[in-house]
C-alpha positions as CSV (number, residue, x, y, z in Angstrom):
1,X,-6.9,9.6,10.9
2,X,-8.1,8.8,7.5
3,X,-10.4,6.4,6.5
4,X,-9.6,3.0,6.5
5,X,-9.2,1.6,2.8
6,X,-11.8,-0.8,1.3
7,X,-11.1,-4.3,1.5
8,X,-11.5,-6.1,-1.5
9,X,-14.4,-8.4,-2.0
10,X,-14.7,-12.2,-1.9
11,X,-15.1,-14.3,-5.0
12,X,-17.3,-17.4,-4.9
13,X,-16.1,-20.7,-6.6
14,X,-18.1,-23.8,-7.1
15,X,-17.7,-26.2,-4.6
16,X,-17.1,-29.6,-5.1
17,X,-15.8,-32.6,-3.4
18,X,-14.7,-32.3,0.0
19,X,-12.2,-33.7,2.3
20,X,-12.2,-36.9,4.4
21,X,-14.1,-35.5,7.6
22,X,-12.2,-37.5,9.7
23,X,-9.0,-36.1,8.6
24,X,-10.7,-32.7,8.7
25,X,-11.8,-33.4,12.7
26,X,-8.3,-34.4,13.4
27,X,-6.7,-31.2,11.9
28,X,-9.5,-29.0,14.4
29,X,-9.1,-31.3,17.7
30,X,-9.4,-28.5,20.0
31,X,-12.8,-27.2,18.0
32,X,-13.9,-31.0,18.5
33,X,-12.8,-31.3,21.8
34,X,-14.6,-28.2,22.6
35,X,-17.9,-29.3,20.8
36,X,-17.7,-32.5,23.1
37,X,-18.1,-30.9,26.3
38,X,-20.9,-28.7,25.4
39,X,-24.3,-29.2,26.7
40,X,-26.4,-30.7,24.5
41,X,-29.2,-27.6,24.6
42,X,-26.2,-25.4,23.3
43,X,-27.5,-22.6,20.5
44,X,-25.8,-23.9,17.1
45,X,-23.9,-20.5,17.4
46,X,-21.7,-22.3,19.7
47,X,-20.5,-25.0,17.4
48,X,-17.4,-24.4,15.3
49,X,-18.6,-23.7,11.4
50,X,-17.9,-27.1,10.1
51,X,-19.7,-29.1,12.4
52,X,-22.9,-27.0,11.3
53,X,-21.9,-28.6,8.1
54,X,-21.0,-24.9,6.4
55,X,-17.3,-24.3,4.8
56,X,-15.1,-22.4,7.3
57,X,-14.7,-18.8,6.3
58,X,-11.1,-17.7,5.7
59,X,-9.7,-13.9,4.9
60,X,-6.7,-14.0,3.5
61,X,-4.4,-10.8,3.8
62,X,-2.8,-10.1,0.8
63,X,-2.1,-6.9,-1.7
64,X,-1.7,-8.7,-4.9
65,X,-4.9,-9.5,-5.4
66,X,-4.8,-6.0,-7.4
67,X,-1.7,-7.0,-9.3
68,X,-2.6,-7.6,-12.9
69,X,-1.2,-11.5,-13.5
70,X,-0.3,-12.7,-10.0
71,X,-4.0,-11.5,-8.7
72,X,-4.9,-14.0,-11.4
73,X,-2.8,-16.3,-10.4
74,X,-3.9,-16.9,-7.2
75,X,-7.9,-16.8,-8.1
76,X,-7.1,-19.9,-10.2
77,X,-5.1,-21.8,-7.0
78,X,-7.8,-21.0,-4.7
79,X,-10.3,-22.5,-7.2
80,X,-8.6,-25.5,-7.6
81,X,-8.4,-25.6,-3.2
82,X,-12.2,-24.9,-3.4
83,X,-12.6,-27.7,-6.0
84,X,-10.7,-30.0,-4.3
85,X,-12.7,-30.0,-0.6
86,X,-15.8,-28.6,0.8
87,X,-14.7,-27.7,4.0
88,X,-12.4,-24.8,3.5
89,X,-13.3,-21.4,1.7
90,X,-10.9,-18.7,0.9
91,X,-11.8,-14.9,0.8
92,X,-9.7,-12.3,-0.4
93,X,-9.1,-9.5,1.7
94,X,-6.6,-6.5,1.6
95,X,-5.8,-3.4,0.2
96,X,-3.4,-2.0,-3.0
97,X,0.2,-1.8,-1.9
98,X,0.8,1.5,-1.1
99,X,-2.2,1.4,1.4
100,X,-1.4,-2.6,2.3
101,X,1.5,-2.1,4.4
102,X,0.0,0.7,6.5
103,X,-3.1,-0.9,7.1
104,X,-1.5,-3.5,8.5
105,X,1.3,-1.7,10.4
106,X,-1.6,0.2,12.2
107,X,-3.9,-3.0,12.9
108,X,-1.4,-4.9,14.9
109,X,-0.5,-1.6,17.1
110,X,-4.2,-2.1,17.7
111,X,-3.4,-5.7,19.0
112,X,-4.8,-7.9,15.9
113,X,-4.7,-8.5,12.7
114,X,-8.3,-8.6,10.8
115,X,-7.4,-11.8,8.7
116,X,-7.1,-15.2,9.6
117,X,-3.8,-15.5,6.9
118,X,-2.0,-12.4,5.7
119,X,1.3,-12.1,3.5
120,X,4.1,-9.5,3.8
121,X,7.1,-8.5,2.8
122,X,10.5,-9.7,4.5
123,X,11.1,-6.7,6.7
124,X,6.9,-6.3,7.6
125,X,7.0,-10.0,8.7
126,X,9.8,-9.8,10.6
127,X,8.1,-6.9,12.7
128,X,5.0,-8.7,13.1
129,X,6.7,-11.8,13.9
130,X,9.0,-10.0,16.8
131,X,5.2,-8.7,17.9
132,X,4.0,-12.6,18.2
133,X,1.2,-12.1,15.2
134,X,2.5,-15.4,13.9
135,X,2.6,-19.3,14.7
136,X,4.6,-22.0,13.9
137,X,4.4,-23.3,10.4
138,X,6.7,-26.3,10.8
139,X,3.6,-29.1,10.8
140,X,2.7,-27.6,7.4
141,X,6.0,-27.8,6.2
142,X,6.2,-31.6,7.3
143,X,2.8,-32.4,5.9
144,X,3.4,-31.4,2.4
145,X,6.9,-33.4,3.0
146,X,9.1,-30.3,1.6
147,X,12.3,-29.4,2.2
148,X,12.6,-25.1,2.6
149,X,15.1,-23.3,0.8
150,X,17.7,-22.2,3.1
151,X,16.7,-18.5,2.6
152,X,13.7,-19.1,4.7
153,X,15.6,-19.5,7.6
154,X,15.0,-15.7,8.2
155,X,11.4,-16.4,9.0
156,X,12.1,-18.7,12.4
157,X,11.1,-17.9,15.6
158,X,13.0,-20.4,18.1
159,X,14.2,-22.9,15.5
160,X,10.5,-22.8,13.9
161,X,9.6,-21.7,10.4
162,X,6.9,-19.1,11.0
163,X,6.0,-17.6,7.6
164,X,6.4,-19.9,4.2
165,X,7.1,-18.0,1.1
166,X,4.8,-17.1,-1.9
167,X,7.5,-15.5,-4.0
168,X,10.5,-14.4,-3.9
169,X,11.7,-11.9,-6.7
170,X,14.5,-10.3,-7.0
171,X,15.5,-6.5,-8.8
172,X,17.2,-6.2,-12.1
173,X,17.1,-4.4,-15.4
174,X,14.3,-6.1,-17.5
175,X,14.2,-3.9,-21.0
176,X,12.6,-4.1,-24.3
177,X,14.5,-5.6,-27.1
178,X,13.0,-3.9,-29.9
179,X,13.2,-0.6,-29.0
180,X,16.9,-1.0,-28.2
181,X,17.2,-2.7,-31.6
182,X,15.2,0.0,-33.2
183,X,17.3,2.7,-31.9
184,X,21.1,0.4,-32.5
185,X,21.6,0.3,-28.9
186,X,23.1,-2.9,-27.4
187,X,22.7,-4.3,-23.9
188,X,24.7,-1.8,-21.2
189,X,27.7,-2.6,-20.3
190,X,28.6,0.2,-17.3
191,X,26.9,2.8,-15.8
192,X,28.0,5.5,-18.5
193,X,26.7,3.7,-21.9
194,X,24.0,2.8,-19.3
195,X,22.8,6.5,-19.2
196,X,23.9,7.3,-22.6
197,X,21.4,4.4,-23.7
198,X,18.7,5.5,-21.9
199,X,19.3,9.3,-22.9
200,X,19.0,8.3,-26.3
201,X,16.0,6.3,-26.3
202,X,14.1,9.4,-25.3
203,X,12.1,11.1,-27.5
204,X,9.8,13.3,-25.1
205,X,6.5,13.3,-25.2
206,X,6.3,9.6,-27.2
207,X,8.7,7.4,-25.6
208,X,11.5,7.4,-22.7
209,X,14.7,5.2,-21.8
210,X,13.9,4.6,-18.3
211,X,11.4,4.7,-15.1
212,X,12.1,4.6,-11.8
213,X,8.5,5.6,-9.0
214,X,9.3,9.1,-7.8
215,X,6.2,10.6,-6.9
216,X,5.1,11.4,-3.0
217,X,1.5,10.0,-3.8
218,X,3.3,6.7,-3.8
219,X,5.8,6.3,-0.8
220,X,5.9,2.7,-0.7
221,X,6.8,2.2,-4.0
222,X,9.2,4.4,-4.6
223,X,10.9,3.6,-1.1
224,X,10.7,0.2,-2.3
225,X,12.4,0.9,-5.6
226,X,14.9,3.3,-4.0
227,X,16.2,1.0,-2.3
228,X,18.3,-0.8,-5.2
229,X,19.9,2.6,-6.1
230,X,22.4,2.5,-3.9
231,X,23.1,-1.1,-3.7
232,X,24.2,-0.9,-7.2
233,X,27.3,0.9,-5.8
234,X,27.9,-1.9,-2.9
235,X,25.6,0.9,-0.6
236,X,23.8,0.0,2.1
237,X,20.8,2.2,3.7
238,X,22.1,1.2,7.6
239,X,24.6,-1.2,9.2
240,X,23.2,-1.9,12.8
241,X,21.5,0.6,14.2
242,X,23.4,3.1,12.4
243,X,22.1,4.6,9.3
244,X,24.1,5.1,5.6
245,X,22.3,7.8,4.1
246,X,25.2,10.1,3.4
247,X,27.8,7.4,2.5
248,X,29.6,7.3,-0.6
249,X,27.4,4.6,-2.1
250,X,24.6,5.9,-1.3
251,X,25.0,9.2,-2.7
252,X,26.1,8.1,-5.6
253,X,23.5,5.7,-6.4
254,X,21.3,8.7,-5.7
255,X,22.7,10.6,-7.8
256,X,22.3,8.4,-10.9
257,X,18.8,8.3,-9.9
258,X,18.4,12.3,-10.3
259,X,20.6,11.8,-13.9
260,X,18.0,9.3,-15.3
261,X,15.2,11.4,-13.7
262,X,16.7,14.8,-15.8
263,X,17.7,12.8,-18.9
264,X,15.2,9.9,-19.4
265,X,12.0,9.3,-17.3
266,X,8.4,10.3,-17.7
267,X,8.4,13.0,-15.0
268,X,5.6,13.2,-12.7
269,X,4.1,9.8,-14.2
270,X,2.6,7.8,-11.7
271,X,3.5,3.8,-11.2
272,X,-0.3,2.8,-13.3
273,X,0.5,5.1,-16.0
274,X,3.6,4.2,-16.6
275,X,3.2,0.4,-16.2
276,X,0.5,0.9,-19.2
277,X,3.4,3.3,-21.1
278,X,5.8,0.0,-20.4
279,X,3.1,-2.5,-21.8
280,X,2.3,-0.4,-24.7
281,X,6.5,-0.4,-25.4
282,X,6.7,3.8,-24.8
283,X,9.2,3.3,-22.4
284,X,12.3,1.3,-22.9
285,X,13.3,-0.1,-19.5
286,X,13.0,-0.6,-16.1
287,X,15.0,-0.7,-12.7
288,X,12.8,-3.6,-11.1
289,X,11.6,-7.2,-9.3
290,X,11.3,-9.8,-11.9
291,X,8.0,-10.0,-10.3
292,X,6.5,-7.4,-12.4
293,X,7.2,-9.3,-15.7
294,X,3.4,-10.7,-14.7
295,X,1.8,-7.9,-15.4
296,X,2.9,-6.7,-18.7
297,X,2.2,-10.4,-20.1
298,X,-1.2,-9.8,-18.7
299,X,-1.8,-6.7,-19.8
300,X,0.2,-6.0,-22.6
301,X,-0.8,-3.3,-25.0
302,X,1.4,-4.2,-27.5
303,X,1.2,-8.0,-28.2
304,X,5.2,-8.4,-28.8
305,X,6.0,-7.2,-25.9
306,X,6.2,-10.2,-23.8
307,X,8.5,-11.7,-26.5
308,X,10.6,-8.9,-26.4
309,X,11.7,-8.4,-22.8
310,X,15.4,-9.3,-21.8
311,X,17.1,-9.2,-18.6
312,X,20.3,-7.3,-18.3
313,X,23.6,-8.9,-17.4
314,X,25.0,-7.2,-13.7
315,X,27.1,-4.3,-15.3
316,X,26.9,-2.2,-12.4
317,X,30.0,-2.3,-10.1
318,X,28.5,-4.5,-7.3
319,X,27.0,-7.1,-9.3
320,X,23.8,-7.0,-6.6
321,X,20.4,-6.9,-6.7
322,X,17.9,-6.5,-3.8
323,X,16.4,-10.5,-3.1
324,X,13.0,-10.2,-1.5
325,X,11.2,-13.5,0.1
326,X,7.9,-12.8,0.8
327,X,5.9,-14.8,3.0
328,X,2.3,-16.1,4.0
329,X,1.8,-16.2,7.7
330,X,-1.0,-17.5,9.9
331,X,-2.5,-15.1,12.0
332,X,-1.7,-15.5,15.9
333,X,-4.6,-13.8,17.0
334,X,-7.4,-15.6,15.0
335,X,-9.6,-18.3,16.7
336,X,-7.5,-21.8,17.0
337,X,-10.2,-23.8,14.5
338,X,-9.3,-21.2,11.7
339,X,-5.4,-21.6,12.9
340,X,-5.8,-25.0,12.0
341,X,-8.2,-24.6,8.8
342,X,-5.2,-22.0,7.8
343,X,-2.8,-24.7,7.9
344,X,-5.2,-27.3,6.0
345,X,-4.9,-24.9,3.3
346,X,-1.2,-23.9,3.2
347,X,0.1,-27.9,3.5
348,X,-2.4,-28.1,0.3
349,X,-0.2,-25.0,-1.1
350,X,3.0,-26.2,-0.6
351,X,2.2,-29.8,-2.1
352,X,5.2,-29.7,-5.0
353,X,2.7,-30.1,-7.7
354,X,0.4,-27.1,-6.1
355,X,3.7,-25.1,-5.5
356,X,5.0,-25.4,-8.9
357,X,1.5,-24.4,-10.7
358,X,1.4,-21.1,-8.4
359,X,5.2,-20.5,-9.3
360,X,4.6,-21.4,-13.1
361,X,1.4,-19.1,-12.9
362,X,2.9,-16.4,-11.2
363,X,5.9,-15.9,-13.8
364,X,8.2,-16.9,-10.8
365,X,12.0,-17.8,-11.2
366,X,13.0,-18.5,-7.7
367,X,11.5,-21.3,-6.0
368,X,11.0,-22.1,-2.1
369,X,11.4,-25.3,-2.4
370,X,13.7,-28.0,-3.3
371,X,12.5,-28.7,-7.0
372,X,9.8,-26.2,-7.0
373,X,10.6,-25.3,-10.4
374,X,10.8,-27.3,-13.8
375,X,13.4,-27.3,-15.9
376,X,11.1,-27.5,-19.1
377,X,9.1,-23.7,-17.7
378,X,12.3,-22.3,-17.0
379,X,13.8,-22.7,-20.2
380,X,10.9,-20.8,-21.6
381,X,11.5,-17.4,-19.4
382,X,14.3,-15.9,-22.2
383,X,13.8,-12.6,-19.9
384,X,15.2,-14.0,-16.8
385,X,18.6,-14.5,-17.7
386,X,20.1,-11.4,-15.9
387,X,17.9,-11.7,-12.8
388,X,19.7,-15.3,-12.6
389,X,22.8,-13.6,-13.2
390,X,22.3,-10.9,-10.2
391,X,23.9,-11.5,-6.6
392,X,21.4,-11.6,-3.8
393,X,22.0,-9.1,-1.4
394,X,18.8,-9.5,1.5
395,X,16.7,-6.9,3.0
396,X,17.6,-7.1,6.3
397,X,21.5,-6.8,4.8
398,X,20.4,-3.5,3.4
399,X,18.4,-2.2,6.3
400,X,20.5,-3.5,9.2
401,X,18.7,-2.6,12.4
402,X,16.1,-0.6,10.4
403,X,14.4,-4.3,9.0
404,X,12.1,-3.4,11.9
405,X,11.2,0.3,11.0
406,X,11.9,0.2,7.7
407,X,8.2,2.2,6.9
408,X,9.8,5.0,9.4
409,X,12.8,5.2,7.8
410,X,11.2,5.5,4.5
411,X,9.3,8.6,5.6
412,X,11.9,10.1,7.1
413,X,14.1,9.7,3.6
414,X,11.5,9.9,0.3
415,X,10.6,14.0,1.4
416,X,14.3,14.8,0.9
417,X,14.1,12.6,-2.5
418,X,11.5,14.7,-3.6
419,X,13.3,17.7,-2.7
420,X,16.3,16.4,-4.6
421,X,14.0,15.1,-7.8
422,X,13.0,19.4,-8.0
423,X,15.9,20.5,-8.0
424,X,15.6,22.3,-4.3
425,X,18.5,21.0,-2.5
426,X,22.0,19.3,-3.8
427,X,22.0,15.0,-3.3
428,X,24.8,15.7,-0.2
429,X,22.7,18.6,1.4
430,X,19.2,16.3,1.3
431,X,21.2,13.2,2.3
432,X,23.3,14.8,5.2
433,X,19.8,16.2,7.0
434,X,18.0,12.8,6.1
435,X,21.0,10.8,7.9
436,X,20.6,13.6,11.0
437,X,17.0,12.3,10.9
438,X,17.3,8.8,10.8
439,X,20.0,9.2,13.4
440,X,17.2,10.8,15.9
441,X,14.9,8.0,14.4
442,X,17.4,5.5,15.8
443,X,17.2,7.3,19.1
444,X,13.5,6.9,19.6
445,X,13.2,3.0,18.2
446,X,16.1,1.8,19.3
447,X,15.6,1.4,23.0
C-alpha cells in the first residue's frame, strides 16, 4: 500500500471572545453529564477539553484547503468563528483531491473516519452516509433558523438532513473574451463552430482553444471532468445498476473529447500547469464547474483575466450540465462532546449573514439556502450567465446505481480513455470492453 498522504497542517488564529458557557454546557450535556458522576480524585485527563478551560480541538476534513481562492476563503470564515468564541478551534486536515477521495474511501473500510467534520462530494457522501459515518444535522439546521434548498433532500437519512452543503457548482463553458475577440471568434453556437472555434484559437506551442484533464497521474479529475462529455449529448454513464458506456451518447460525447484532444489541447499538460496556462490567458477555454472561476481570480497571471471571463450559453443539444452539491458532514464515529462542538460550529456557518460571506467569498452562484445570495454580488459575476443558463442534471442521475461506486467505475473506465487519447484503440472498441467491465463490476457490488 502506499504511503498515506500528508495531512495538511493547522493554522492558529487569535482568539478572542468566547461564547456564553452556559450555552456552551448545554450544547455538550452528555460531556457534562459525564463530568458529574466522576469521582472527585479523577486525573484532569478524564474531563472533556473545555471544562479544563482549553478550546476543543476540531479536524476538519476537507481538500480545498489546497484550492487557490476557496482555501482562502475558508481560512478567513474560520477566523472570524475563532474570533467570535473561545471555546471552539478549527484545524485543517486533508489531502489534495486526487489523493482526498481515496484517503477517505480507504479510512472508513477501516471503520472510521480520522476527522471530527469532513466534506465530500455528492456521490462520496452518499456512500459514507449508507455506511452510518454521518449524524443528523436537522438541530443545526433549526438553530441557524434556515430553510434548505430542496436539492439537499439527497443528503437525508430517515427524513433527516445528514450532510449540509458548502457549495454547489455546477459545469459549463467559462472562456476568455479577449482571445475570442482577438482571434474574431464569437460565442459557440453548436458543436461544429464549437470545434472549429477552438481549432482556430490554437497556435501550438503559445496558446490553445481548449482543455479538458486527460492524464492517468490524475484519475479523479479527469473522471470527474469526463463525466460532462457525454451528458452534453443527453448520455448518461449508467441507469440502475446497468451501465451506458457504449450508448450512443456516450460515444459520442467521447468522441468530441478525442477531436478537441487532436485539434486543440495542450497534450500531456497536467491540471496545475494548465490552470497557470488558463490564468496567464494561453488557453482560451474550459469545459468546467463554475467553481474554478476562484482560482484564476486568485491567481491570475494576467490581471484582465478575471474581467474577461464569460460563460457560454447551452449550445450543446441537451442543454445540461453536471450540478454537484457538496456537503459538510459530522463524523459518526468521533467522541459525542466533539459531535456536538461540530454542530456549535456549523449552526454558526449556516447563520444567513455567515452563509452569504462564505458564498460571496468563495465566487459561489448557487446558494443552499433560501436567500443565501444577494442580489447586489450577483449582479457583479458577468461570467456566470451561462452557468445560470445550464439545466441541472444530478450526479446520482448520471451514475444511476453506480453513485455508490462511482471511484470503481472510474478505474474501470479512464485506462480505456487513455488508450483512446493515444490513438491505440477506436472510441467503440475501448467503450464496448469498458461496458463488459463495468458489467462484471455490477456483478461483484451489486449484491
Amino acid at each position: 500500500m502506499n504511503e498515506k498522504p500528508k495531512t495538511t497542517q493547522s493554522n492558529k488564529t487569535s482568539v478572542k471572545k468566547g461564547l456564553s458557557r452556559r450555552d456552551f454546557l448545554k450544547m455538550s450535556a452528555a460531556g457534562t453529564l459525564a463530568v458529574a458522576a466522576a469521582p472527585v480524585a479523577a486525573s484532569p485527563r478524564q474531563f472533556p477539553a473545555f471544562i479544563r478551560q482549553t478550546p476543543m480541538e476540531l479536524d476538519l476534513l476537507t481538500w480545498m484547503w489546497t484550492e487557490p481562492g476557496r482555501g482562502d476563503a475558508w481560512r478567513t470564515m474560520i477566523a472570524k468563528f475563532h474570533e467570535e468564541q473561545s471555546d471552539i478551534r478549527i484545524n485543517e486536515a486533508g489531502y489534495g483531491e486526487n489523493d482526498y477521495f481515496q484517503q477517505i474511501l480507504i479510512q472508513a473500510r477501516s471503520g472510521r473516519i480520522d476527522g471530527d467534520l469532513f466534506m465530500q462530494t455528492p456521490d462520496g457522501f452518499l456512500r459514507l452516509m449508507n455506511a452510518g459515518h454521518t449524524i443528523s444535522l436537522e438541530d443545526v439546521v433549526e438553530r441557524a433558523g434556515v430553510t434548505l434548498s430542496s436539492a439537499q433532500d439527497m443528503f437525508r437519512k430517515d427524513g433527516e438532513v445528514n450532510g449540509l452543503d458548502v457549495v454547489t457548482v455546477r459545469f459549463g463553458l467559462v472562456y476568455n473574451q479577449a482571445l475570442f475577440d482577438a482571434a474574431g471568434i464569437g460565442e459557440p453556437t453548436d458543436i461544429e463552430s464549437w470545434v472549429a472555434g477552438a481549432t482556430a484559437l490554437t497556435e501550438r506551442p503559445n496558446q490553445f482553444g481548449i482543455y479538458s484533464p486527460h492524464l492517468a497521474s490524475e484519475p479523479f479529475t479527469v473522471w470527474f471532468t469526463l463525466a460532462q462529455w457525454p451528458v452534453l449529448y443527453g448520455g448518461v454513464l449508467a441507469e440502475g445498476q446497468q451501465p451506458m458506456l457504449d450508448s450512443e451518447p456516450v460515444i459520442n460525447g467521447i468522441k468530441l473529447f478525442k477531436q478537441m484532444y487532436d485539434a486543440a489541447m495542450p497534450q500531456g499538460t497536467d491540471l496545475g500547469t494548465a490552470n497557470q496556462m488558463f490564468a496567464s490567458s494561453r488557453i482560451a477555454q474550459y469545459l468546467i464547474v463554475s467553481a474554478a472561476v476562484n482560482q484564476w481570480k486568485t491567481n491570475a497571471e494576467d490581471p484582465e483575466l478575471y474581467g474577461n471571463l464569460r460563460s457560454a450559453a447551452p449550445f450543446w443539444p441537451s442543454k445540461k450540465g453536471i450540478t454537484r452539491i457538496h456537503p459538510i458532514c459530522v463524523n459518526a464515529n468521533t467522541e459525542q462532546v466533539k459531535q456536538d462542538a461540530s454542530k456549535e460550529f456549523l449552526a454558526w456557518l449556516y447563520k444567513p449573514e455567515n452563509y452569504r460571506q462564505l458564498l460571496e467569498e468563495c465566487l459561489d452562484v448557487i446558494p443552499a439556502i433560501e436567500g443565501g445570495i444577494r442580489p447586489e454580488y450577483r449582479a457583479t459575476l458577468t461570467w456566470a450567465d451561462g452557468y445560470d443558463a445550464t439545466e441541472a442534471i444530478t450526479v446520482p442521475e448520471v451514475l444511476g446505481d453506480f453513485v455508490l461506486f462511482n471511484d470503481e467505475l472510474g478505474q474501470v473506465v479512464t485506462p480505456y480513455i487513455e488508450e483512446i487519447l493515444v490513438g491505440a484503440s477506436t472510441v467503440e472498441d475501448a467503450m464496448a470492453r469498458a461496458q463488459a467491465d463495468a458489467e462484471a463490476l455490477a456483478e461483484r457490488v451489486f449484491v
